[in-house]
C-alpha positions in Angstrom: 70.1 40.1 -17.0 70.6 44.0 -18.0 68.3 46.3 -15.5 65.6 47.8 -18.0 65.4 51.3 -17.6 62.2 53.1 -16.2 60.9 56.7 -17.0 59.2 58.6 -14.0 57.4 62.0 -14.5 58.1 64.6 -11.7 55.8 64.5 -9.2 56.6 68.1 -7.5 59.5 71.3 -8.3 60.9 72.8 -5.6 60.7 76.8 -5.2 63.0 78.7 -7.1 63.7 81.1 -4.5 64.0 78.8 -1.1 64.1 81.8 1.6 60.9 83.7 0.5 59.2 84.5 3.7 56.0 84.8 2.8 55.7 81.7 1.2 57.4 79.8 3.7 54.9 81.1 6.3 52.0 80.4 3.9 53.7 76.7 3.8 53.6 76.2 7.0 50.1 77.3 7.9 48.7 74.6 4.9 51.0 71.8 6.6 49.1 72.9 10.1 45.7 73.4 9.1 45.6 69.9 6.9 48.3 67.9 8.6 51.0 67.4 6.0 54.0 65.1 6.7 55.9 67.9 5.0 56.6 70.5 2.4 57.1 68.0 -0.2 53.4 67.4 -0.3 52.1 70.6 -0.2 54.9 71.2 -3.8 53.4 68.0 -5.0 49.5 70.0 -5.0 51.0 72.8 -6.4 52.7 71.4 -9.2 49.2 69.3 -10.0 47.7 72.8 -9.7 50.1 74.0 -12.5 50.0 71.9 -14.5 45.8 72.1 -15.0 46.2 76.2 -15.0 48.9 75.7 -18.0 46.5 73.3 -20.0 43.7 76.3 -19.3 45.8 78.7 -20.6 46.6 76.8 -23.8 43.4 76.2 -24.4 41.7 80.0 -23.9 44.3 81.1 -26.8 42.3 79.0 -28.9 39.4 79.7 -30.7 36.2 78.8 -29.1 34.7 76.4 -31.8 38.0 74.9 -32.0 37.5 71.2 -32.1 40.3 70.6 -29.5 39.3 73.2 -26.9 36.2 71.9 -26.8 37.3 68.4 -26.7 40.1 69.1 -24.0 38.5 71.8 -22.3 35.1 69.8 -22.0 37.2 66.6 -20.4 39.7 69.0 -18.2 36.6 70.6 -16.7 34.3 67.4 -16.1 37.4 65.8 -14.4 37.8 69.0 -12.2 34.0 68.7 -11.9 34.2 65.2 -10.8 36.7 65.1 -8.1 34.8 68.2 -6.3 37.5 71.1 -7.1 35.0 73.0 -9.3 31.4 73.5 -8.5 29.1 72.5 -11.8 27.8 76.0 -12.4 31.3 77.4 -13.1 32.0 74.7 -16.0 34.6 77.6 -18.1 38.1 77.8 -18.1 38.0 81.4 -17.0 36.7 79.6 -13.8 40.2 77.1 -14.0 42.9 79.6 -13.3 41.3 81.1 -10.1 41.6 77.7 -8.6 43.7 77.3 -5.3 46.0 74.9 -3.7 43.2 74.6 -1.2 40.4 73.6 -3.0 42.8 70.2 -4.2 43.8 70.2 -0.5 40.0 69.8 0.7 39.3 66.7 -1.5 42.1 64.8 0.7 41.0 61.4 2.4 42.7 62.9 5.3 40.5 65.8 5.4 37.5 64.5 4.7 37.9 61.8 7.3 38.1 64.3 9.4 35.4 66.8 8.0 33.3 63.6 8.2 33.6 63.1 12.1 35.3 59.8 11.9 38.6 61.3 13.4 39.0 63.5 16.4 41.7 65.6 14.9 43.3 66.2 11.4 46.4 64.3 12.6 44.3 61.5 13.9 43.0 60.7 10.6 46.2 60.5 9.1 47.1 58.0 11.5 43.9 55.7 11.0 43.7 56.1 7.2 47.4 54.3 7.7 46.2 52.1 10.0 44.0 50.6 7.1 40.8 51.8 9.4 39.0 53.8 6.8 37.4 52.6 3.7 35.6 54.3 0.5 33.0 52.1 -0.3 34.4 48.7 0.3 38.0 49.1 -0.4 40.2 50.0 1.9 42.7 53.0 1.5 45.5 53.4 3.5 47.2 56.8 1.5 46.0 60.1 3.1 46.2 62.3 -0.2 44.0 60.0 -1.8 41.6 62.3 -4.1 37.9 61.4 -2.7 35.5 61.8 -5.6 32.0 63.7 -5.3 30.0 60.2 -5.6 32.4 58.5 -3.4 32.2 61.1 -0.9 28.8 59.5 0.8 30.6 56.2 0.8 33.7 57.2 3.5 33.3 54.8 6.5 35.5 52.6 9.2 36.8 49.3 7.8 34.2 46.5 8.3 37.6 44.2 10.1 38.5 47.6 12.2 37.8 47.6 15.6 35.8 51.1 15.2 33.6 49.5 12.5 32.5 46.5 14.5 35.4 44.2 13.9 37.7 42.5 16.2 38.9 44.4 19.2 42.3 45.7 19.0 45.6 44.3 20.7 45.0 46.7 23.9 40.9 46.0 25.0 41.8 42.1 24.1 44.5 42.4 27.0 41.9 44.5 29.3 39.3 41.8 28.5 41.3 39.2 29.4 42.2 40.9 32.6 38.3 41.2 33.3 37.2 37.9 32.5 40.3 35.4 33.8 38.3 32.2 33.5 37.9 33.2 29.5 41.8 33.1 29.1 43.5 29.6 27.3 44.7 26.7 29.4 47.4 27.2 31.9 51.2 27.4 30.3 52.5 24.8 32.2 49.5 22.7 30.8 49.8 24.0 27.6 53.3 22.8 27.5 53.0 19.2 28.8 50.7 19.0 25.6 53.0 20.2 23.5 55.8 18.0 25.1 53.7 14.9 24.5 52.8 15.5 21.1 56.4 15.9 20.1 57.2 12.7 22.0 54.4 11.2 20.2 55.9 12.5 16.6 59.5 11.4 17.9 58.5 7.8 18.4 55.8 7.3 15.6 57.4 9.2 12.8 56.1 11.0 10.1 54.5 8.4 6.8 57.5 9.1 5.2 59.6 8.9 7.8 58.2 5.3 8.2 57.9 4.3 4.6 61.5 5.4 4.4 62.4 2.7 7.7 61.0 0.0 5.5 63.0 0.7 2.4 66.0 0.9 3.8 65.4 -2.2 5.6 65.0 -3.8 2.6 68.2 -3.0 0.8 70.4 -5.7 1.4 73.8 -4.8 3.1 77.2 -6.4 1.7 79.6 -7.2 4.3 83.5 -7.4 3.8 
């Protein structure tokens, strides 16, 4: 079967000049302060950030009663509006091209897991978000640069099967628990496998139904003897 081809869109650009100082340090401090696996993310932003600054700029060379800036520019800003990266009383485009990397970096699960209280570090709440800990209203996300809207900001809480959200508890206060409470733990191993000997005695001499329904058959078929 031939392979059908795919189209992907880039996701990030790399920098054009790789050895700038100053942007490397500036790099650095945003993968620190919001606890990026790498620079790969932090390109990713930018090139989101871009992209929305280049659509602002199209649009401000229109003319203001144009029918597509205010079609476009009305849906780029309610979007922008909507995930929390513009404030409501700066709904212009003027207001579109002073936007930072930082104000797309803030509306990050992983920081506003942490913002929230939920996580005792930055790092921390990358590592529960992938532990499938955290949910936003009741589904669960497990990607940390998932954009948290302004309604669904209220609605950022532990997993109801986590153990920090009153769900089972985890692999290591099971085993403490256990330690605590001996008489709680299963039947003894050597018990346990006597019973397991005896049931696959029991299976060995009984058979399966169609282990036994095919005895009878064959028993039936007559045999021809030289």
């Amino acid at each position: 079967m031939p392979r059908i081809p795919t189209v992907h869109s880039k996701t990030y650009v790399t920098p054009r000049r790789p050895f700038e100082k100053e942007r490397l340090d500036q790099e650095l401090k945003l993968i620190g302060e919001y606890g990026l696996r790498n620079k790969r993310e932090v390109w990713r932003v930018k090139y989101t950030l871009a992209k929305i600054r280049k659509a602002a700029r199209v649009l401000l060379t229109l003319d203001e009663k144009d029918p597509k800036r205010l079609f476009e520019g009305n849906a780029l800003l309610r979007r922008l509006v909507r995930i929390g990266v513009l404030e409501e009383g700066k709904m212009k485009l003027d207001y579109v091209l002073g936007l930072r990397i930082e104000d797309f970096l803030e509306r990050r699960l992983q920081t506003q897991v942490f913002k929230h209280g939920l996580a005792k570090s930055i790092h921390h709440a990358r590592v529960l978000i992938r532990q499938r800990h955290i949910r936003v209203r009741k589904q669960v996300v497990n990607v940390p640069s998932f954009v948290v809207r302004l309604d669904s900001e209220k609605h950022i809480d532990f997993s109801l099967k986590s153990p920090f959200g009153g769900g089972r508890p985890g692999r290591v206060k099971r085993k403490n628990m256990r330690k605590e409470h001996p008489s709680r733990q299963s039947a003894h191993p050597s018990e346990t496998h006597q019973g397991s000997q005896a049931s696959c005695e029991r299976f060995l001499v009984c058979g399966s139904p169609r282990l036994r329904e095919a005895h009878r058959l064959l028993a039936q078929v007559p045999v021809r003897r030289r």
